[in-house]
C-alpha positions in Angstrom: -282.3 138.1 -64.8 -280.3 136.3 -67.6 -281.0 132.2 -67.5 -279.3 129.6 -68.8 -280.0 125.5 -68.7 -277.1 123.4 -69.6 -277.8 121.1 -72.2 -276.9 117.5 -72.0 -273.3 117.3 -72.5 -272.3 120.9 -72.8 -269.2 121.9 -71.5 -269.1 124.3 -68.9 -266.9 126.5 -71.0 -269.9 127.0 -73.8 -272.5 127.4 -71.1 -270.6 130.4 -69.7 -270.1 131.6 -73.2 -274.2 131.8 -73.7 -274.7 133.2 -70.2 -272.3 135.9 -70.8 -273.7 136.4 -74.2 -277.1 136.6 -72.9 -276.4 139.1 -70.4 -274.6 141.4 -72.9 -277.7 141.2 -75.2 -279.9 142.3 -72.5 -277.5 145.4 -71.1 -277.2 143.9 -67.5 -273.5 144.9 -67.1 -274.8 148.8 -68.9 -277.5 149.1 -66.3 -275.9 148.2 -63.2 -273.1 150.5 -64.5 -275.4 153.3 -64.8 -277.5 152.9 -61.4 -274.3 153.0 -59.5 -274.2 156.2 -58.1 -277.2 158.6 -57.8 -277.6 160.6 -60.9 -279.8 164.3 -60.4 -282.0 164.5 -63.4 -280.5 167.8 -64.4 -277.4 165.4 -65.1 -279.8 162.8 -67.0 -281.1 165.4 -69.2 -278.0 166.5 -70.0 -276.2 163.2 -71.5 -280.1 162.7 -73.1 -279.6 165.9 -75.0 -275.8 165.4 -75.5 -277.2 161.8 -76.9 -279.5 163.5 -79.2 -277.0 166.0 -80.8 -274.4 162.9 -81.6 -277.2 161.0 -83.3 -278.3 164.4 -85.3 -274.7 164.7 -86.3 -273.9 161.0 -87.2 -277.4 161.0 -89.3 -277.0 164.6 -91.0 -273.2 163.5 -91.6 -273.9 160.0 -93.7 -276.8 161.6 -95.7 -274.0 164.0 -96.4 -271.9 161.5 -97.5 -274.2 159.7 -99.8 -275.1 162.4 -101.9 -272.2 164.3 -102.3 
């Protein structure tokens, strides 16, 4: 769980600005997104593998690049 303790004199506006910071740098929002619905793990293997292949391709694709 993302904390935050105000600081003497901080406006409330900057101490929402580190909470939601805080949160995004810890993939709260991601992970609640994710659990929502039951996922079978055929399904989870799936977007693993489909993962994999994108990374493959965006790694084969910039040594590509660099050397021609």
């Amino acid at each position: 769980m993302a904390r935050v303790v105000a600081e003497e004199g901080e406006s409330l506006d900057s101490l929402m600005r580190r909470f939601n910071k805080k949160v995004q740098n810890e993939r709260i929002l991601s992970e609640i997104r994710r659990r929502r619905f039951y996922e079978p793990p055929t399904i989870l293997r799936k977007r693993r593998k489909a993962a994999k292949l994108r990374k493959s391709r965006r790694t084969t694709m910039r040594t590509l690049q660099r050397y021609g």
